[in-house]
C-alpha positions in Angstrom: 38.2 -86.2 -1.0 36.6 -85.2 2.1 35.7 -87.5 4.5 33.3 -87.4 7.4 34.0 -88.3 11.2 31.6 -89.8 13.6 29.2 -87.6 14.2 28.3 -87.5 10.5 29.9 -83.9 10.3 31.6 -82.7 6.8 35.2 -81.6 7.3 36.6 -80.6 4.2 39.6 -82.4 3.1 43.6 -80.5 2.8 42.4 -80.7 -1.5 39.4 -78.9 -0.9 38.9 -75.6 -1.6 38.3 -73.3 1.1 34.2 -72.6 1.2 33.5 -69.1 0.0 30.3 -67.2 -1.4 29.7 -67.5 -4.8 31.9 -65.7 -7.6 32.2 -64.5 -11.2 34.1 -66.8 -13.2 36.9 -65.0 -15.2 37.0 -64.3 -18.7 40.2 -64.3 -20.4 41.2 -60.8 -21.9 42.5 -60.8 -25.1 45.9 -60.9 -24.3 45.2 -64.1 -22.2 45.0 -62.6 -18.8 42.2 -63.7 -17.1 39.7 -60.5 -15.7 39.3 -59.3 -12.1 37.0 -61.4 -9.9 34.9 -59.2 -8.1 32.8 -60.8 -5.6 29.3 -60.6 -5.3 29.2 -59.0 -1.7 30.9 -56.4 -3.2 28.8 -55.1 -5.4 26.1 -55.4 -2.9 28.4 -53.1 -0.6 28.8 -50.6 -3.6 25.5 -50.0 -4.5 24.8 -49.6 -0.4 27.1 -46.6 -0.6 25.9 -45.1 -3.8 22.2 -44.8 -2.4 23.3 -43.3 1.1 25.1 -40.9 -0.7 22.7 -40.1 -2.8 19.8 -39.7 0.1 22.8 -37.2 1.9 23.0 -35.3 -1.6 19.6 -34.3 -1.4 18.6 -33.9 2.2 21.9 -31.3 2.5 20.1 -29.6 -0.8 16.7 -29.8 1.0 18.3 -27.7 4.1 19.5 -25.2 1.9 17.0 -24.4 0.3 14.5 -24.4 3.4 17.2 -21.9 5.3 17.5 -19.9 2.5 14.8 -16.9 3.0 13.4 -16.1 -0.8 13.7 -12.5 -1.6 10.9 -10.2 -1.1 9.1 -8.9 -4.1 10.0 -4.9 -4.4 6.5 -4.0 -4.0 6.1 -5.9 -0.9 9.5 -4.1 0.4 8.4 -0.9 -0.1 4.8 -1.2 1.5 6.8 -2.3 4.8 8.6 0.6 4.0 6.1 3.0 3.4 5.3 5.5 6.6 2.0 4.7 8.4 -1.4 7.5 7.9 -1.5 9.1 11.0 -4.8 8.5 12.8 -7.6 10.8 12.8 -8.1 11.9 16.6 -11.3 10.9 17.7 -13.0 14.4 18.3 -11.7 14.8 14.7 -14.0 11.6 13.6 -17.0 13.2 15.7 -17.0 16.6 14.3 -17.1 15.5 10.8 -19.2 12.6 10.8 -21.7 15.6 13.2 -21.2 17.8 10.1 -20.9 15.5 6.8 -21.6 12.2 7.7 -19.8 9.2 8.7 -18.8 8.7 4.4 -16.7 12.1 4.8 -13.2 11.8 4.5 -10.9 14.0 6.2 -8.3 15.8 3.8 -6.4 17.9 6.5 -5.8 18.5 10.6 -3.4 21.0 12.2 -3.1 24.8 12.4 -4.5 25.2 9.1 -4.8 29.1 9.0 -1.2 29.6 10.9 -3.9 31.1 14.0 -2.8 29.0 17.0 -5.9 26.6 16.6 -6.3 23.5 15.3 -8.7 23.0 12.1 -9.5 20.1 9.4 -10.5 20.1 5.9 -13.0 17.5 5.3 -15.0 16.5 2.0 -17.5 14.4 0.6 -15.1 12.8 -1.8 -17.1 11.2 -5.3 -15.0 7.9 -6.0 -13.1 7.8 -9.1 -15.4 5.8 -11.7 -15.6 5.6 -15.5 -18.3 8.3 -15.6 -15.9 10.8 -12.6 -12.7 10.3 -14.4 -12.5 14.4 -13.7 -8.5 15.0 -12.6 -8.1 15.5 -8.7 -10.5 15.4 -6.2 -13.9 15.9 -6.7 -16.1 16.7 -4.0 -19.7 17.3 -3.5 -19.9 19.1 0.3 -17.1 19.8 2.1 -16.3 22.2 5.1 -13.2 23.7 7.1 -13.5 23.8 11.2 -12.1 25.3 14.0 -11.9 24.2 17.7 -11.9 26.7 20.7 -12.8 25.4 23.6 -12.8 21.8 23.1 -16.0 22.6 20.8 -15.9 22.3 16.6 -17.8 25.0 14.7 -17.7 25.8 10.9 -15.9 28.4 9.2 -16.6 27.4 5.4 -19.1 25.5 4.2 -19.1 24.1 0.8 -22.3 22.4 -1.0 -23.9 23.7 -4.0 -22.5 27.3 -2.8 -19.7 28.3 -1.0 -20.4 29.9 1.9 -18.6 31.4 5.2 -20.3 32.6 8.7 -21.5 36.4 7.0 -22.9 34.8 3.4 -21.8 33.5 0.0 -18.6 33.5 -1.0 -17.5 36.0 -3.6 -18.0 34.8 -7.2 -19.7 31.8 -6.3 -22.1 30.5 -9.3 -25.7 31.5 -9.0 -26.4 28.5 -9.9 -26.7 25.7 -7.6 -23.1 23.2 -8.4 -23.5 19.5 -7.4 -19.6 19.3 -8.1 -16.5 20.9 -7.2 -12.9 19.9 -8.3 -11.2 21.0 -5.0 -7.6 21.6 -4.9 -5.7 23.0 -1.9 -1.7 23.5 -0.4 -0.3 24.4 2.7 1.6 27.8 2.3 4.5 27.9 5.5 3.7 32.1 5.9 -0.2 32.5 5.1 -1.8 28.8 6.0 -4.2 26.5 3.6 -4.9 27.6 0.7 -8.4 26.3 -1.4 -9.2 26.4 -5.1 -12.4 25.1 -6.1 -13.6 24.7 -9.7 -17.7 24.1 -10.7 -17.9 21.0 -13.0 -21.2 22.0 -14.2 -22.0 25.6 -14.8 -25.5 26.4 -17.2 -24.7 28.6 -20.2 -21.4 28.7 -19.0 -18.3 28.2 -21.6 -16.1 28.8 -19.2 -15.4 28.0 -15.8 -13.2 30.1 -13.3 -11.6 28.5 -10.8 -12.1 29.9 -7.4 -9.5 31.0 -4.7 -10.3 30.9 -1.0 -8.0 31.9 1.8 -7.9 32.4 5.7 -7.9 36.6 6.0 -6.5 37.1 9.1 -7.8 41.1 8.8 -11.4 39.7 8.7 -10.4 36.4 10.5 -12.4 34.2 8.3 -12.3 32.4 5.2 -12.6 34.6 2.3 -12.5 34.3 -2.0 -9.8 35.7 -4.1 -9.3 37.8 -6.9 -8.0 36.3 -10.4 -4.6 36.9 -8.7 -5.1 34.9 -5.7 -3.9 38.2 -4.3 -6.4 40.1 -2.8 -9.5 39.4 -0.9 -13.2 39.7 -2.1 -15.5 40.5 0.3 -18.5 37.8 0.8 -22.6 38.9 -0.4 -25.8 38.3 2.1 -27.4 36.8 -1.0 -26.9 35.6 -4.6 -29.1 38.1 -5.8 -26.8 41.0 -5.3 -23.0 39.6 -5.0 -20.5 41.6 -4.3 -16.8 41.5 -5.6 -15.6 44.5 -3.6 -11.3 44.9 -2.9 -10.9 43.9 1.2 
């Protein structure tokens, strides 16, 4: 029995049991021995840990992953990779936008002809489109020029004709060509070498493709023979070409 002092106080008795928070009764196991008592606190305490642990789970995964740097894409790597155009020099840009227009591209700078000077190939390229899906590079004016003296002037001229400082090319088309399929290399010993093919010739079934070289004899551009061997000296006019040896 408990009994109470003066001040109306409860003091719990020497038979009472000692005040604790609440708890599971027991249930008798099968063999008679009475279950664990787990107190309620504790279950509160486990669950406490379970979520913190699971909150420190996923932030650690959340740092990895944000740490981690996702690889690049192999196209991505090899544009980074890939060698920057070197820039046009700006007298470059001048003389051909002076002599083509500012939509001319240009193809080539250095010492194209292997003469000490510089020169570029430049070219009114024709974008590739379903109607031009001619193979290479298709061009529909185009010229080679030489500096001396901090000045640019033309030493081929290509448009309907192809044409150096003394006339038309030999074996040009006498008809006027509002194409050309222009191919060219860079040979180490004799310089830049041009072959330009007509896209449209009338009554023609077939076409020839046209050599033009640097002739450092002459010391201009000049056309080749079917060999790509020997030079062919240039005509005033189309009306009387000339395919003469040089």
């Amino acid at each position: 029995m408990s009994s109470t002092n003066q001040d109306n106080h409860f003091v719990p008795s020497e038979k009472s049991p000692s005040v604790r928070g609440p708890q599971f009764a027991g249930a008798l196991t099968s063999s008679g021995a009475p279950h664990a008592v787990v107190a309620c606190g504790d279950f509160e305490n486990v669950r406490a840990r379970s979520v913190l642990y699971t909150i420190l789970f996923v932030l650690s995964l959340s740092a990895t992953a944000c740490s981690s740097n996702p690889p690049k894409p192999a196209s991505q790597s090899a544009a980074e990779t890939k060698p920057a155009t070197p820039a046009v020099p700006d007298d470059v840009q001048d003389a051909v936008k002076h002599l083509l227009g500012s939509e001319a591209q240009v193809l080539l700078v250095g010492d194209l002809a292997k003469t000490g000077k510089r020169q570029f190939l430049a070219a009114n390229v024709v974008p590739k489109t379903p109607q031009n899906n001619v193979p290479g590079t298709v061009v529909t004016r185009a010229v080679v020029a030489e500096e001396t003296d901090g000045k640019w002037s033309e030493l081929l001229h290509v448009d309907e004709h192809l044409k150096n400082t003394k006339g038309f090319l030999a074996l040009s088309p006498l008809d006027s060509i509002t194409g050309w399929r222009l191919q060219y290399d860079q040979n180490p010993e004799k310089g830049l070498q041009l072959y330009f093919t007509p896209l449209k010739v009338q009554g023609d079934t077939h076409v020839l493709t046209i050599g033009v070289r640097w002739n450092p004899a002459t010391k201009r551009y000049q056309s080749l023979d079917a060999t790509y061997e020997h030079f062919l000296k240039e005509s005033a006019s189309l009306e009387t070409p000339r395919s003469a040896l040089r």
